[in-house]
C-alpha positions in Angstrom: 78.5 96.9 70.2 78.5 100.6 70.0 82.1 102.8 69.6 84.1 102.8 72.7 82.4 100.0 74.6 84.4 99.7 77.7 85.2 97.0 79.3 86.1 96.4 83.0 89.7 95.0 82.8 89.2 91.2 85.3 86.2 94.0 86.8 86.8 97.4 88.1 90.2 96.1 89.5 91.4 99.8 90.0 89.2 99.2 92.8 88.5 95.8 94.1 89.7 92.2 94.0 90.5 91.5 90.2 88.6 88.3 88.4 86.0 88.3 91.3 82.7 88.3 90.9 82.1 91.2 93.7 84.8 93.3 91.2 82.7 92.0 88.2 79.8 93.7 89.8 81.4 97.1 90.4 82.2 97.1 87.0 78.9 96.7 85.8 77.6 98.7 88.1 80.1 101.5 86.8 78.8 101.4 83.1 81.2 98.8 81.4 81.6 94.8 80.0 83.5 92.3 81.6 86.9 91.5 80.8 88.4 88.2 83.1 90.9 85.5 82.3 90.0 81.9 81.8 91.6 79.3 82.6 90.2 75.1 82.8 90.8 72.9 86.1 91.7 69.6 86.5 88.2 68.9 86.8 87.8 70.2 83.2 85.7 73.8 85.1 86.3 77.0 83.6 87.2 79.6 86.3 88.2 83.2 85.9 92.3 83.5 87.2 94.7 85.2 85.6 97.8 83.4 86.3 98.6 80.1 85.4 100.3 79.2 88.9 99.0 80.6 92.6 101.5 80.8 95.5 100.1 79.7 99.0 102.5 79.9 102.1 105.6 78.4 100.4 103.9 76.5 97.5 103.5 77.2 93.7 100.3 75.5 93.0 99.7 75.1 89.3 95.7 76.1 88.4 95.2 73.3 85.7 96.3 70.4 88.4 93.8 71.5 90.8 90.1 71.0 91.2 87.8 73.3 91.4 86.9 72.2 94.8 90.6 72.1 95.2 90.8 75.9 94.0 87.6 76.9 96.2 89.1 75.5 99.4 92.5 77.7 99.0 93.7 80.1 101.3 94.1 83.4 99.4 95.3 85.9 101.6 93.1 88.4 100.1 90.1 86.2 100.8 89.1 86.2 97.3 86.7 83.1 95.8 87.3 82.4 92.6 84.4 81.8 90.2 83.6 79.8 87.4 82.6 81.1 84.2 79.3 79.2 84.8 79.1 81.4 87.7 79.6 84.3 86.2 76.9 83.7 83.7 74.4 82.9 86.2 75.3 86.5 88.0 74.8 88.3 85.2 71.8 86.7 83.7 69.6 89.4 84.7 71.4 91.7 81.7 69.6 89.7 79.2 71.6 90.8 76.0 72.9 93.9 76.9 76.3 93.1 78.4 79.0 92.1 76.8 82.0 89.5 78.1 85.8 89.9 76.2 87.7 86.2 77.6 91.4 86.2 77.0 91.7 82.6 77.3 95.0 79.7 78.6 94.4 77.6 75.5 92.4 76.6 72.6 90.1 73.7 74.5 89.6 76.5 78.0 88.1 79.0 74.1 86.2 76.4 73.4 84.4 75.1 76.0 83.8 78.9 77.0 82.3 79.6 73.5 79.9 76.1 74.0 78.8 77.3 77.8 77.9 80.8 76.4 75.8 79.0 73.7 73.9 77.0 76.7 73.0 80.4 78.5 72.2 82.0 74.8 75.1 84.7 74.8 76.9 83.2 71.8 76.9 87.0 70.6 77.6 89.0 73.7 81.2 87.0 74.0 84.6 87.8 72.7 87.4 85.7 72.7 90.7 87.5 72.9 94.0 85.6 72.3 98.2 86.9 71.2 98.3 83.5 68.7 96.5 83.3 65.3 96.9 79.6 65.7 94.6 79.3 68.6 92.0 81.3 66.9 91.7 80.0 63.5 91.5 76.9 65.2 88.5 77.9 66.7 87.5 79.7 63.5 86.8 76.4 62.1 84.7 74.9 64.7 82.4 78.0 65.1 82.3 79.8 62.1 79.9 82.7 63.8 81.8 83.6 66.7 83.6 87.0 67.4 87.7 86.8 68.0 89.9 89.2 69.0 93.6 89.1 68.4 95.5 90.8 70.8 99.0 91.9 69.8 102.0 90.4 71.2 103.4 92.5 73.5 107.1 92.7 71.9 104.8 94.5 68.9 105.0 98.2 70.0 105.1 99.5 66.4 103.0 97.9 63.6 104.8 97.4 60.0 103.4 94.6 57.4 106.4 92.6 58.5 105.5 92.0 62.5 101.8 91.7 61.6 99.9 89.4 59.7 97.0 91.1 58.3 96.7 88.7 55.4 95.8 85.9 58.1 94.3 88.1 60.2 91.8 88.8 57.3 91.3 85.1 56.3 90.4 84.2 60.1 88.1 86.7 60.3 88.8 88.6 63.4 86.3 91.1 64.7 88.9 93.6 65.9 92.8 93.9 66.6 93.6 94.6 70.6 96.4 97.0 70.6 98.0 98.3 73.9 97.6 102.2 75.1 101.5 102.9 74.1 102.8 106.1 72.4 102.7 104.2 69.1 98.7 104.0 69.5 97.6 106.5 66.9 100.1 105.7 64.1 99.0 101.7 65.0 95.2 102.8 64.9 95.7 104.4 61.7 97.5 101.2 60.0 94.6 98.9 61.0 91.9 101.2 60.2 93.1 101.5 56.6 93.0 97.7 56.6 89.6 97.7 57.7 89.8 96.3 61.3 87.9 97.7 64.3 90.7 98.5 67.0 90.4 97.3 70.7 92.7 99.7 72.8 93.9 98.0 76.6 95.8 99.5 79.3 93.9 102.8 79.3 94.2 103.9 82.9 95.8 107.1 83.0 93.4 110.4 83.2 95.8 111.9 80.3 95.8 109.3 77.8 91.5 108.2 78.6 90.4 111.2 76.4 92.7 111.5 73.4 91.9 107.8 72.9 88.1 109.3 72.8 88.8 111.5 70.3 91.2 109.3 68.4 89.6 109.3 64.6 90.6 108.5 61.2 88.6 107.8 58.2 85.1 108.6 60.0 86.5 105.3 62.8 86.6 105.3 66.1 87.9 103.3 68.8 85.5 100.2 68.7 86.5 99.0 72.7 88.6 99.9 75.5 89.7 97.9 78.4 90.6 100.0 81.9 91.1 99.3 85.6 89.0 102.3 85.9 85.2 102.3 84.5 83.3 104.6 86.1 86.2 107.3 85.2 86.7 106.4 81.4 82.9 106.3 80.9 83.0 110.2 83.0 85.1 111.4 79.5 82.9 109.2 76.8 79.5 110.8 78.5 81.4 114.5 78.4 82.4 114.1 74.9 79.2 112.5 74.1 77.2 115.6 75.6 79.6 118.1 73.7 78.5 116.2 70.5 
């Protein structure tokens, strides 16, 4: 993965139906990855939702007590249909290698039976699994030693010290990157995991004024390794300016 990969945050959802696979295919069409949410159905199917609950009429349906079938048959009032990961693969197959897919997951079994499906359509390294608790991925550190994890920092974090971060376990599990959130702490918490040798994930970047600073954001000869945004096509307008400058 190159510096400042961007992914599509649940698709170009700036623009379209979020976690979709219409919205998946603007993003992609727009330059960037695919960023969705996973969660598993009753059925034991991986789909792409971000919430863990879905309101119809006057009913709060939980996702994981539904089918799939169950999910499908729904009446969203955007019209939306919900895909499974399986899906999604299928959809994209055409990319080969070339795409990459960052899956903040429910749970530890919804990571793992992600990380096994990618293995069946041979994209065991074109995924990322993203996740706030250390527990959920050194547990799936140990049952696949090989593949990428991300840990995204809890949101209470808005400053990184060595107390509210764990870098000693962040080390021994391995992560590929830390996923830190556009906020007005981002360069002094860029700077503290860059010293400490992590690639840094930045999310949230929507706004115009805050997508090219993050561009230029160096330190130590390191860049910004990913960033997530509702908005591809205008974040990958900035990286091919600054690329063309260079």
């Amino acid at each position: 993965m190159e510096e400042h990969y961007i992914f599509g945050h649940r698709g170009a959802m700036g623009y379209c139906i979020e976690n979709t696979i219409p919205c998946f295919r603007k993003a992609v069409q727009m330059g960037a990855g695919i960023e969705t949410d996973l969660r598993m159905t009753r059925d034991k199917k991986i789909i792409c939702f971000h919430d863990p609950h879905v309101k119809i009429n006057t009913s709060n349906l939980n996702i994981s007590k539904l089918t799939l079938q169950e999910i499908k048959n729904l009446p969203f009032k955007d019209d939306r249909i919900i895909p499974t990961l399986e899906e999604v693969f299928e959809e994209f197959r055409i990319f080969n290698n070339n795409l990459y897919f960052s899956f903040d997951i429910s749970d530890r079994h919804v990571g793992k039976k992600a990380i096994e499906l990618a293995k069946k359509f041979s994209l065991i390294e074109n995924i990322l699994i993203t996740d706030q608790r250390l527990s959920v991925l050194a547990w799936l550190r140990k049952i696949f030693p090989d593949i990428s994890l991300v840990h995204t920092l809890p949101f209470f974090i808005k400053k990184i010290n060595l107390n509210n971060v764990n870098i000693k376990k962040l080390k021994k599990i391995n992560v590929l990157a830390v996923n830190i959130k556009n906020n007005i702490y981002v360069r002094e918490n860029f700077k503290i995991l860059t010293k400490h040798h992590f690639n840094v994930f930045v999310w949230d970047v929507n706004l115009k004024t805050r997508m090219k600073p993050l561009l230029e954001l160096e330190y130590n000869g390191k860049k910004v390794k990913a960033l997530y945004t509702d908005y591809p096509d205008i974040l990958n307008e900035y990286k091919n300016k600054l690329n063309y400058k260079r």
